[in-house]
DSSP file (Angstrom, degrees, kcal/mol; ACC not computed):
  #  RESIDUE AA STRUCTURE BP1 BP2  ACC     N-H-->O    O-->H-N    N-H-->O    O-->H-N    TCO  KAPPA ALPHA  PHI   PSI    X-CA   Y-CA   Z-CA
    1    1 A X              0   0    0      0, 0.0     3,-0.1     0, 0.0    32,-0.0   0.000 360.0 360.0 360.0 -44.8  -80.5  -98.3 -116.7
    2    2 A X        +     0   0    0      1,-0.3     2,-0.3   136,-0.0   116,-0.0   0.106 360.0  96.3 118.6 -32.2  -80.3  -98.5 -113.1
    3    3 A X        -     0   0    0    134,-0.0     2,-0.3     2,-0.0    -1,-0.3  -0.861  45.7-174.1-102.5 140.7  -84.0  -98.3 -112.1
    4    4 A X        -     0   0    0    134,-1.5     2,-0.3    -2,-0.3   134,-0.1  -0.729   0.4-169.4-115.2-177.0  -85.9 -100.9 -111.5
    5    5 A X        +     0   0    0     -2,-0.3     2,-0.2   132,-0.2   132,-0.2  -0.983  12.9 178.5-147.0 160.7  -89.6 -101.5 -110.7
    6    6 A X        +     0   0    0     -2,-0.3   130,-0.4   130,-0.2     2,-0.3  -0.542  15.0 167.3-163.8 128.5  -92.4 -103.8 -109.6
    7    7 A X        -     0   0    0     -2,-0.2     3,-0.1   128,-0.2   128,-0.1  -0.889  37.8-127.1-120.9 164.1  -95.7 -103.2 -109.2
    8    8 A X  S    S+     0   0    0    126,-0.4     2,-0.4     1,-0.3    -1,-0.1   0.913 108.9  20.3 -45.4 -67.1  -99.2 -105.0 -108.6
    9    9 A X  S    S-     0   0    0    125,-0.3    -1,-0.3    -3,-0.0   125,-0.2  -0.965  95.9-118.5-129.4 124.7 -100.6 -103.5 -111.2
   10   10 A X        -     0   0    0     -2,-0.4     2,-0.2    -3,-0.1    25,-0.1  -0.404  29.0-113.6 -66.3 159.4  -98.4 -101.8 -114.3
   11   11 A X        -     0   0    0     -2,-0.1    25,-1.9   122,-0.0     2,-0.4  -0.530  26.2-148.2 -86.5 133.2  -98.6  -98.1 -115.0
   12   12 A X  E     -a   36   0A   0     -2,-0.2    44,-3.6    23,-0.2    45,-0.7  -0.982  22.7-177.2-121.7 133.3 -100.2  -97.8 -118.3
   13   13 A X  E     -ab  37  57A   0     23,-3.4    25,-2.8    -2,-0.4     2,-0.7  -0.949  20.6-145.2-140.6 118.9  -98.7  -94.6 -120.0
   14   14 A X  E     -ab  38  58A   0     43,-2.0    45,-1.3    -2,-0.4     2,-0.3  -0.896  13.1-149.9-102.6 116.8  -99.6  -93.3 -123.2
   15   15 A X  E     -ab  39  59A   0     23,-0.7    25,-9.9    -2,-0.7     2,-0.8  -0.702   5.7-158.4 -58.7 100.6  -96.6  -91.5 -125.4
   16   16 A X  E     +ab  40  60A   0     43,-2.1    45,-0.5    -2,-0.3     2,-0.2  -0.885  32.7 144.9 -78.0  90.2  -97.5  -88.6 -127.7
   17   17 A X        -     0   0    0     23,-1.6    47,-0.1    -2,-0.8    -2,-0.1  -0.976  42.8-165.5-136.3 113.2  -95.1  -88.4 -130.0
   18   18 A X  S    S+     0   0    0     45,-0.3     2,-0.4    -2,-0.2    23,-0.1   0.546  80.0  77.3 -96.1  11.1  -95.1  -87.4 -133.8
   19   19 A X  S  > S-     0   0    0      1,-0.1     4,-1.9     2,-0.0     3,-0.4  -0.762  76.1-146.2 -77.5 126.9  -91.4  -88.8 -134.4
   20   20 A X  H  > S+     0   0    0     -2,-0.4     4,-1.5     1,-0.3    -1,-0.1   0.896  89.3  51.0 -92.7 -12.6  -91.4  -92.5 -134.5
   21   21 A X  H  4 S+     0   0    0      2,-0.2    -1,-0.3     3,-0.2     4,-0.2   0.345 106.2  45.5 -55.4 -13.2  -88.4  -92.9 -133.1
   22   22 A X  H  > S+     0   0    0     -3,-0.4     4,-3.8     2,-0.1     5,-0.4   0.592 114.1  54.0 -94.2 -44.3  -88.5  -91.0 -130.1
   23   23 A X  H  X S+     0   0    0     -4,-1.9     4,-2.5     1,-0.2     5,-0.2   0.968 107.2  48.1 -54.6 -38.3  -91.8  -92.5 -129.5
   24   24 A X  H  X S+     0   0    0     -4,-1.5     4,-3.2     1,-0.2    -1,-0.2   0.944 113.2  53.8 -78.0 -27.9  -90.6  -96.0 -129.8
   25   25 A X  H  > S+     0   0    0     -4,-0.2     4,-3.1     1,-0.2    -1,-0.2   0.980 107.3  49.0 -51.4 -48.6  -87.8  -95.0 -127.4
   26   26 A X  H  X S+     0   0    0     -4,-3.8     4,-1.4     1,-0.2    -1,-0.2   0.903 108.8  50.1 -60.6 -32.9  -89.8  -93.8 -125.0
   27   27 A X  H  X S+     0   0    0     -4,-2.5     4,-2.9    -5,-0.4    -1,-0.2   0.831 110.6  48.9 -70.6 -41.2  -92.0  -96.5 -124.9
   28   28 A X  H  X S+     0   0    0     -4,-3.2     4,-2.1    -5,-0.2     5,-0.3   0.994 105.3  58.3 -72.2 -48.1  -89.3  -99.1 -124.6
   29   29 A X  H >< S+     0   0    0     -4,-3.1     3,-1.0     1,-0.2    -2,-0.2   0.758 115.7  36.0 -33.9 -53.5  -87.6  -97.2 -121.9
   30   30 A X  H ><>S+     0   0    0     -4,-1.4     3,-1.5     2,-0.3     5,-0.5   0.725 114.8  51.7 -42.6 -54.2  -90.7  -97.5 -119.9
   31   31 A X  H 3<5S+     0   0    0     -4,-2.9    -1,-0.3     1,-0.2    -2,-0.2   0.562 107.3  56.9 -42.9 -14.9  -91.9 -100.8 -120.9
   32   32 A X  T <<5S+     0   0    0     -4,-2.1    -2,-0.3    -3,-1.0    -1,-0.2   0.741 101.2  60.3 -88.2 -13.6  -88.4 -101.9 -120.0
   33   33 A X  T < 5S-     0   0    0     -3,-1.5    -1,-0.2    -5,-0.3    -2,-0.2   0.453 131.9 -88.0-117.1  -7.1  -89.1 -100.5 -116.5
   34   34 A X  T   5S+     0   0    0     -4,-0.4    -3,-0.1     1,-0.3   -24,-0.1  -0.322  92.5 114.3 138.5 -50.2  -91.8 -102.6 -115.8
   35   35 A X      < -     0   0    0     -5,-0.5     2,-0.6     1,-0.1    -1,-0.3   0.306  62.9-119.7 -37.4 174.5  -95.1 -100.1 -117.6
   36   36 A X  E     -a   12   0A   0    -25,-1.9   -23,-3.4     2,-0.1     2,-0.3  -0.979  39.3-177.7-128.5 128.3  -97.3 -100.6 -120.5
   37   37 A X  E     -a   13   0A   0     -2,-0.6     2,-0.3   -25,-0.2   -23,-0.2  -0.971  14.8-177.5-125.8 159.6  -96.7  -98.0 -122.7
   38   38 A X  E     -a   14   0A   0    -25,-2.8   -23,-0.7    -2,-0.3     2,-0.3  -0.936  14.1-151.7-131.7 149.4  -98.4  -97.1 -126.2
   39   39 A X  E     -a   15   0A   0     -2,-0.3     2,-0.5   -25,-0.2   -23,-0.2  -0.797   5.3-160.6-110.8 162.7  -97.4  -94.5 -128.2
   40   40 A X  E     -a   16   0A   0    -25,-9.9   -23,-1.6    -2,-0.3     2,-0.1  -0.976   1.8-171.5-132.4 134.6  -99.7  -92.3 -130.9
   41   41 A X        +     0   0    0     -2,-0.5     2,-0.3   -25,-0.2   -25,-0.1  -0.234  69.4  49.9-119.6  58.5  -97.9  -90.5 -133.4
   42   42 A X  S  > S-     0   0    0     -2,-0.1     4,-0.7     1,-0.1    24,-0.1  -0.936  79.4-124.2-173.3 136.8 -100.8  -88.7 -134.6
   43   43 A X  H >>>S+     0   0    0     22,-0.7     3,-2.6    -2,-0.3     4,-2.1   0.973 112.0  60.4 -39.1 -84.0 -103.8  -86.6 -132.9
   44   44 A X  H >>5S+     0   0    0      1,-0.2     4,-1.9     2,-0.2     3,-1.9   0.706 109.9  37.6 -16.7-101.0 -106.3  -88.6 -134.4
   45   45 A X  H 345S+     0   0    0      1,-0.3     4,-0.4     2,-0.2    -1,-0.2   0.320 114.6  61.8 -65.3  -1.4 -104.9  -92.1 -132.6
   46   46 A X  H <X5S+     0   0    0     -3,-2.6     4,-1.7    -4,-0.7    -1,-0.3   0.852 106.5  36.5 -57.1 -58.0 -104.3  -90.2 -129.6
   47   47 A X  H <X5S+     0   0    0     -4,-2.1     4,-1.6    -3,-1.9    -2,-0.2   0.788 112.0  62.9 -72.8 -45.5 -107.4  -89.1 -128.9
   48   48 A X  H  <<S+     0   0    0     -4,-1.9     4,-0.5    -5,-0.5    -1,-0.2   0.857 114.8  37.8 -31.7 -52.4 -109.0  -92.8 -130.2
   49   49 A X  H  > S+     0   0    0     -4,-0.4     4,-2.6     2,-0.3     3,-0.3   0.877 110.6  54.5 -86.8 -42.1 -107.0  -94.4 -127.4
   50   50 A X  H  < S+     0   0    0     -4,-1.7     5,-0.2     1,-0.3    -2,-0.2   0.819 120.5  43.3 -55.7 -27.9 -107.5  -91.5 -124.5
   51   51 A X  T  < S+     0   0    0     -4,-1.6    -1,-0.3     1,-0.1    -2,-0.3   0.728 119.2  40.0 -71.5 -34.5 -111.3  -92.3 -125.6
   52   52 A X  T  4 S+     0   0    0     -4,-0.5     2,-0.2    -3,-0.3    -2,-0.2   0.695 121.8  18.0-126.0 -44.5 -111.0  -96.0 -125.7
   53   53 A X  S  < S-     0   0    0     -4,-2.6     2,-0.6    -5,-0.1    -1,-0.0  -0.720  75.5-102.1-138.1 167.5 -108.9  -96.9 -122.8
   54   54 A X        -     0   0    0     -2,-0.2     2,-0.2    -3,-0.0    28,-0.1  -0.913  33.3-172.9-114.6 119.0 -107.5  -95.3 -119.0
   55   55 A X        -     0   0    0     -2,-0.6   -42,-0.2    -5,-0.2     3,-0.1  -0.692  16.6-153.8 -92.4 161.3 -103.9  -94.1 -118.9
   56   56 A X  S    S+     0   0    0    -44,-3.6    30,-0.3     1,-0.3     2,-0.3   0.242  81.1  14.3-120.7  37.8 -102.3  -93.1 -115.7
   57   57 A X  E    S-b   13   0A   0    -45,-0.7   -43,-2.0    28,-0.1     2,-0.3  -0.832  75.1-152.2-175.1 125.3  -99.8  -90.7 -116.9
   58   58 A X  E     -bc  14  87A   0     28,-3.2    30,-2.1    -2,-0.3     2,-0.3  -0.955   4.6-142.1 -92.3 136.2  -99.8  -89.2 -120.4
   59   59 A X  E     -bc  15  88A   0    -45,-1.3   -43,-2.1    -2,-0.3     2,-0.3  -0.958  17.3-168.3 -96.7 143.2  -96.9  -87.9 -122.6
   60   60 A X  E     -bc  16  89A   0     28,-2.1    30,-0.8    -2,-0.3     2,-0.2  -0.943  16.9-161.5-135.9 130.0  -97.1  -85.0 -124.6
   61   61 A X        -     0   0    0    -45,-0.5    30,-0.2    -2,-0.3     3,-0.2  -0.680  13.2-154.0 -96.6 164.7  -95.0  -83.2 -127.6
   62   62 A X  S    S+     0   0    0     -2,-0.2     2,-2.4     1,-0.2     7,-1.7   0.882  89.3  67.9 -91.7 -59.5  -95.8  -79.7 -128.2
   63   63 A X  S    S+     0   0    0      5,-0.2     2,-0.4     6,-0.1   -45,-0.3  -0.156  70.7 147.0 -38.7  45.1  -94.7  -79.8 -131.9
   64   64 A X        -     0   0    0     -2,-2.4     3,-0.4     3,-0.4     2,-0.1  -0.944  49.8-120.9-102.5 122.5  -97.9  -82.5 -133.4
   65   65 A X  S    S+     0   0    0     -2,-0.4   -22,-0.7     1,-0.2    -2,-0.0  -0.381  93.9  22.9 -80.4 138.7  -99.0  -81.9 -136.8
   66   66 A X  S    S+     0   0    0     -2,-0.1     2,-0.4   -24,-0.1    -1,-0.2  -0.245 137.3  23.9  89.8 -29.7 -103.1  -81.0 -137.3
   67   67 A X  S    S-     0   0    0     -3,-0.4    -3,-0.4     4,-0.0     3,-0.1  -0.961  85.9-127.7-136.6 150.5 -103.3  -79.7 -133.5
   68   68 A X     >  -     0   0    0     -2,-0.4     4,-1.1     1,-0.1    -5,-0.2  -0.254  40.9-101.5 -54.2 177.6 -100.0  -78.3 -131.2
   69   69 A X  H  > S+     0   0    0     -7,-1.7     4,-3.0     2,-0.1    -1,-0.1   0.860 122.9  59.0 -73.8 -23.8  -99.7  -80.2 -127.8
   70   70 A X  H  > S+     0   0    0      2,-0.2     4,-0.6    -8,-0.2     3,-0.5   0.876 111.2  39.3 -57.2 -76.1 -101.3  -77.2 -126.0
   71   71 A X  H >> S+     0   0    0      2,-0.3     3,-5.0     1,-0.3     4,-0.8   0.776 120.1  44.5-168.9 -98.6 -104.5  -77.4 -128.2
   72   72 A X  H 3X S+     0   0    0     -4,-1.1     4,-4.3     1,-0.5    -1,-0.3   0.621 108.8  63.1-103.0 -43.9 -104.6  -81.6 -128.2
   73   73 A X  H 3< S+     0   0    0     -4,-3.0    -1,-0.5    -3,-0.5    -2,-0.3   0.794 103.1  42.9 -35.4 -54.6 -103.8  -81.1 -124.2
   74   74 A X  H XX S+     0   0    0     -3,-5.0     3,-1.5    -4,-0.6     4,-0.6   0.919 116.0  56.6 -73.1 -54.9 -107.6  -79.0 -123.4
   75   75 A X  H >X S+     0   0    0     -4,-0.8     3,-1.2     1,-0.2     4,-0.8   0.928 108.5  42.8 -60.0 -58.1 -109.0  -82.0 -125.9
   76   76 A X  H 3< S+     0   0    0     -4,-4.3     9,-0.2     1,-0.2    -1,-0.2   0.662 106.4  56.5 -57.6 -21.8 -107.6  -84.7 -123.6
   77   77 A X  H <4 S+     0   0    0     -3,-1.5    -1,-0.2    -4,-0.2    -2,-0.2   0.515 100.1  66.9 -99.5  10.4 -108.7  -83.0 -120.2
   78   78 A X  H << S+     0   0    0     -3,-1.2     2,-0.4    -4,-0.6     5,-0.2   0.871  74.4 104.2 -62.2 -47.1 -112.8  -83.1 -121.9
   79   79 A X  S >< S-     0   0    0     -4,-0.8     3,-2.6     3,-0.3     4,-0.1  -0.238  74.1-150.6 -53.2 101.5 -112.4  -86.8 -121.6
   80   80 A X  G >  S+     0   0    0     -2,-0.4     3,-0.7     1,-0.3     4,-0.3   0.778  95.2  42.0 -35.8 -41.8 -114.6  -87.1 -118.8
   81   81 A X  G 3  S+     0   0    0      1,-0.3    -1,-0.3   -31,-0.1    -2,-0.1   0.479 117.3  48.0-100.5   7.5 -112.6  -90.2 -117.6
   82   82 A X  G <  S+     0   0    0     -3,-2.6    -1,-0.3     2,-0.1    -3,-0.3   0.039  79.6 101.9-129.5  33.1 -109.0  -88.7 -118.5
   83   83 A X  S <  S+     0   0    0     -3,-0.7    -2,-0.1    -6,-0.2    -3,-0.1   0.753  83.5  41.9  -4.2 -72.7 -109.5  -85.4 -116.9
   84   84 A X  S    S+     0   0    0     -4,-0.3     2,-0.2     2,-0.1    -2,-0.1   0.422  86.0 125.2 -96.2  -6.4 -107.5  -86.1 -113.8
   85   85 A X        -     0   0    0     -9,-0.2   -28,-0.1     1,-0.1   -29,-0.1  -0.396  62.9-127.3 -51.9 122.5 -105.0  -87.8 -115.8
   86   86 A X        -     0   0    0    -30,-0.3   -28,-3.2    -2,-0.2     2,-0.5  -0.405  26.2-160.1 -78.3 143.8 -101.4  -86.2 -115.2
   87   87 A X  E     -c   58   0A   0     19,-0.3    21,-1.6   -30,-0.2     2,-0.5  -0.932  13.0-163.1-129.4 145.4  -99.9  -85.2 -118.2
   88   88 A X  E     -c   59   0A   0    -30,-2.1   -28,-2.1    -2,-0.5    22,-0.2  -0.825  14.7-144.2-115.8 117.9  -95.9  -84.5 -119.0
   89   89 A X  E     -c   60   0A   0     20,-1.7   -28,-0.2    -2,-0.5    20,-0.1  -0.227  17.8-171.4 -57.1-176.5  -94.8  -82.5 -122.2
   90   90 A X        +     0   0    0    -30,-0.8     2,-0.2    21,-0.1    22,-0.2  -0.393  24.4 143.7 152.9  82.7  -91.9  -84.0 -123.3
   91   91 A X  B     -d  112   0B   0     20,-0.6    22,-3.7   -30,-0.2     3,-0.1  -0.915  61.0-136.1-150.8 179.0  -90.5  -82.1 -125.8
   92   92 A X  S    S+     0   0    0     -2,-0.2     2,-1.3    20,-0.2    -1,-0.1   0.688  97.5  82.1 -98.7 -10.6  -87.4  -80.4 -128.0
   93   93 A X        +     0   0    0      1,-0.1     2,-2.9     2,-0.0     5,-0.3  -0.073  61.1 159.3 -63.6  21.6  -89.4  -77.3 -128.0
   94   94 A X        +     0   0    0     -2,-1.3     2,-0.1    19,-0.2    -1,-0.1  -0.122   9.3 153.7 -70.2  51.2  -88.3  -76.3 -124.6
   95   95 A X     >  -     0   0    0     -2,-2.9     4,-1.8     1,-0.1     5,-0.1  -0.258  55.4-117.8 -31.3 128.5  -89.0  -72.5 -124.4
   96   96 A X  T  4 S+     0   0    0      1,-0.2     4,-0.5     2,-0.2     5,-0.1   0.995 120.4  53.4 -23.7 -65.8  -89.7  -70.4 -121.1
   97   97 A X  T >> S+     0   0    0      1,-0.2     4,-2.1     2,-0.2     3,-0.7   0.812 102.8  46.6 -35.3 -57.9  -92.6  -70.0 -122.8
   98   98 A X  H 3> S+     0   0    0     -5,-0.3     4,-1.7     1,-0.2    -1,-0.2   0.755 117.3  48.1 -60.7 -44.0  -93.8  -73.3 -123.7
   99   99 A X  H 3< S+     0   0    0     -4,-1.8    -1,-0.2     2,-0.2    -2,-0.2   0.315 100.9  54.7 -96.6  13.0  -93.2  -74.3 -120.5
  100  100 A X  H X> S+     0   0    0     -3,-0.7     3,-3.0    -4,-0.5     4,-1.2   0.678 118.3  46.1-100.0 -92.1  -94.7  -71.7 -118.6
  101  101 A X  H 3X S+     0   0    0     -4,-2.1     4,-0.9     1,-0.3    -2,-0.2   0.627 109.5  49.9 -18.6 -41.8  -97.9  -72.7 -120.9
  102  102 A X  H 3<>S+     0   0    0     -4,-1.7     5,-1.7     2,-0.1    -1,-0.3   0.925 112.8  46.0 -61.1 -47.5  -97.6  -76.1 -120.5
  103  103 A X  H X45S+     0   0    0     -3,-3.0     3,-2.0     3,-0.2    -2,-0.2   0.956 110.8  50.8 -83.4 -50.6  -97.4  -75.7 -116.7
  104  104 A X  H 3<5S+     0   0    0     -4,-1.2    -1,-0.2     1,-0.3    -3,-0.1   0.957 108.5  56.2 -56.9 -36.4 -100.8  -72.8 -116.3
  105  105 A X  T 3<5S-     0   0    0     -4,-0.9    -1,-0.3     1,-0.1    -2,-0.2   0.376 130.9-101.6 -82.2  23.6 -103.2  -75.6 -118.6
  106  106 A X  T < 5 +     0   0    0     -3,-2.0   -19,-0.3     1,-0.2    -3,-0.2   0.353  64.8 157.7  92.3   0.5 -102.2  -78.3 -115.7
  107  107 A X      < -     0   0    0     -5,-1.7    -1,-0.2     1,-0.2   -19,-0.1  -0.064  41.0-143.2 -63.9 166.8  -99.2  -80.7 -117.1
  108  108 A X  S    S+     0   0    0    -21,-1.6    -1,-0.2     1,-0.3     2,-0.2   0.946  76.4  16.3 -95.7 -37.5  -97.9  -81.7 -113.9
  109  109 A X        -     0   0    0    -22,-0.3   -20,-1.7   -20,-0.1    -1,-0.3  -0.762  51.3-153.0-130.3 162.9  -94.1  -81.6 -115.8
  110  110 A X        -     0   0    0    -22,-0.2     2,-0.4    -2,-0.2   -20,-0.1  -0.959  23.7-178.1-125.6 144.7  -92.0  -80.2 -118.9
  111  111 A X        -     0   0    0     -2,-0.3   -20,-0.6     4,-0.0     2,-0.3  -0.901  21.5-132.1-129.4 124.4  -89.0  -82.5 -119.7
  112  112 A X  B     -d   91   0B   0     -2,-0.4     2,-0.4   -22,-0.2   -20,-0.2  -0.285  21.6 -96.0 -73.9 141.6  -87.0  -81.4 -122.3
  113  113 A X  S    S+     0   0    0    -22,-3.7   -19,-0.2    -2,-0.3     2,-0.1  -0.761 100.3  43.7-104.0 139.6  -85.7  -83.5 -125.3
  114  114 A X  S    S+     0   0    0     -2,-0.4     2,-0.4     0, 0.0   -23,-0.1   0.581  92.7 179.7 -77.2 161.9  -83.0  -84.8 -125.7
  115  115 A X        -     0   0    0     -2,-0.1     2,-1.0    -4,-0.0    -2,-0.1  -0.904  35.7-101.1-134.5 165.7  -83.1  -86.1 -122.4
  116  116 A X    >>  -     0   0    0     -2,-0.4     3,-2.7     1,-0.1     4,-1.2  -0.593  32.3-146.9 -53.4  77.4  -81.3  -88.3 -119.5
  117  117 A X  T 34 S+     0   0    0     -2,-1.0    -1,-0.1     1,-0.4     4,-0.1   0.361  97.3  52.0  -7.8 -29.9  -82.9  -91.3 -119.5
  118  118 A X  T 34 S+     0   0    0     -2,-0.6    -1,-0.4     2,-0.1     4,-0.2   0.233 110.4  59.2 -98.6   7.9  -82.6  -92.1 -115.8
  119  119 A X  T <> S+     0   0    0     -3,-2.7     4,-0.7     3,-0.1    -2,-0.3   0.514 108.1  43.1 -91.7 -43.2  -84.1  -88.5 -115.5
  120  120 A X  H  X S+     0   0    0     -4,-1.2     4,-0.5     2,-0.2    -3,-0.2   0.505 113.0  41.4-119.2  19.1  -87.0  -89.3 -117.2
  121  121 A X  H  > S+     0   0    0     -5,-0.3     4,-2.5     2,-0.1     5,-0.2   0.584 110.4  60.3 -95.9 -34.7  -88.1  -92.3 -116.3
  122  122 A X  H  > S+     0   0    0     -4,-0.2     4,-0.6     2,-0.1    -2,-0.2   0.866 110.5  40.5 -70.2 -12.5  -87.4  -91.4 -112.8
  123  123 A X  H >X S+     0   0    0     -4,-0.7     3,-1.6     2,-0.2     4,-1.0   0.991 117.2  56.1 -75.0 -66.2  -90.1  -87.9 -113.0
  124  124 A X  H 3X S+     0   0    0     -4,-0.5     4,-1.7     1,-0.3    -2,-0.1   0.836 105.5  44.8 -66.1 -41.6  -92.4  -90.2 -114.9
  125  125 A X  H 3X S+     0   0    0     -4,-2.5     4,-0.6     1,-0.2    -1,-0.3   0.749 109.8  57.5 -86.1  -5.9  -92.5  -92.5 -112.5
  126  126 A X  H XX S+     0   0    0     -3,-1.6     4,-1.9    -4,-0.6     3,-1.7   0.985 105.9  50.8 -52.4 -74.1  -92.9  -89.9 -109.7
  127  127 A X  H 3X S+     0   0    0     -4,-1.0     4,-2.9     1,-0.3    -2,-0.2   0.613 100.9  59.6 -63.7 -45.2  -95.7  -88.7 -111.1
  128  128 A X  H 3<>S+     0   0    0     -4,-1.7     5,-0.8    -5,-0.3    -1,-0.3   0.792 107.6  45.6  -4.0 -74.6  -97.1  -91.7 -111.4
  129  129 A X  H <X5S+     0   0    0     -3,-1.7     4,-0.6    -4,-0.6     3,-0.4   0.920 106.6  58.1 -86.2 -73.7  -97.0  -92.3 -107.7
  130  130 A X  H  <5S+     0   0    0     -4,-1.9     2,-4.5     1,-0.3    -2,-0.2   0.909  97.2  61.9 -48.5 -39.3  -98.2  -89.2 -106.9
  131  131 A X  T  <5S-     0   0    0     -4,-2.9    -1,-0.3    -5,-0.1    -2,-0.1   0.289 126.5 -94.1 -63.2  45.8 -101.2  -89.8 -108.8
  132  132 A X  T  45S+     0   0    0     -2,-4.5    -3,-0.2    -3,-0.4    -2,-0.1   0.706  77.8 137.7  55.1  12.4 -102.0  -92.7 -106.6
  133  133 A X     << -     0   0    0     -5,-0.8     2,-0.8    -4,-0.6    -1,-0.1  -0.366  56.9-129.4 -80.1-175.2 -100.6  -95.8 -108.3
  134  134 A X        +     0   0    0   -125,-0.2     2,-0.5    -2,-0.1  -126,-0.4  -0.931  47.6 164.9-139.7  91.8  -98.9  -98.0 -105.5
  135  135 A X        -     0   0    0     -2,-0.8     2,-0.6  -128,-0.1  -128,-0.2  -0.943  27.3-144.1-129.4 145.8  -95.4  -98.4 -107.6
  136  136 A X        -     0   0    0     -2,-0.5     2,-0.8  -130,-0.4  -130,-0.2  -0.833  10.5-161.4-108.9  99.2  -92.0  -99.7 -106.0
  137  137 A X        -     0   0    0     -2,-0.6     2,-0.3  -132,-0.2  -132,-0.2  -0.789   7.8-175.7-114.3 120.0  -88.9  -98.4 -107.0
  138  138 A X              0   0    0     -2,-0.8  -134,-1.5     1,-0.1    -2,-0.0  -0.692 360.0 360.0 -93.4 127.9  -85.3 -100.1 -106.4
  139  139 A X              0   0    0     -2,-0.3    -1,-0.1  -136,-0.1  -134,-0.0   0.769 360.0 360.0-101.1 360.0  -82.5  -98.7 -107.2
């Protein structure tokens, strides 16, 4: 892969995905890179976990059956304590549009699927960092 990582404390990053195969990809990429990732491939268990637990980076599809990501996106910035969480579409759905949209409700990124793998772990883990986690990356 090419990146490596180590931190003090792992980045915990929750993957919104309703494909279970892209989710579990994303999540291993990211777990491989040193994070704890979970994915939800469902609103419902999305929301359970944003509720439940503190991420510091979210991922988001636009394309999620029972609400879009835009929609599920304003539900997740209610959560008093997941507000200030950044969150990154990450989707095949990659429109001007969509990503104009994504970008005016706050996501900090749009990455479009399919994607480089050393591309999107390196943004994620940017983002990361800019939210204030203390992460070390060797290349």
């Amino acid at each position: 892969m090419g990146i490596s990582q180590f931190m003090s404390d792992k980045a915990k990053i929750l993957v919104v995905d309703d494909q279970m195969a892209v989710a579990l990809m994303m999540v291993f990429i990211l777990t491989r890179a040193g994070c704890e990732a979970q994915s939800a491939l469902d609103v419902k268990k999305a929301l359970r976990l944003a509720q439940t637990e503190d991420f510091d980076l979210i991922t988001l599809d636009v394309d999620i059956p029972g609400l879009n990501g835009f929609e599920l996106f304003q539900r997740l910035k209610q959560i008093p304590h997941a507000k200030d969480t950044p969150i990154v579409f990450v989707s095949g759905a990659a429109t001007i549009e969509n990503q104009q949209r994504a970008l005016e409700l706050g996501a900090v990124d749009f990455i479009e699927k399919p994607f480089n793998t050393e591309d999107f772990l390196s943004r994620i883990i940017s983002h990361v960092k800019q939210a204030g986690n203390i992460l070390e990356i060797a290349e």
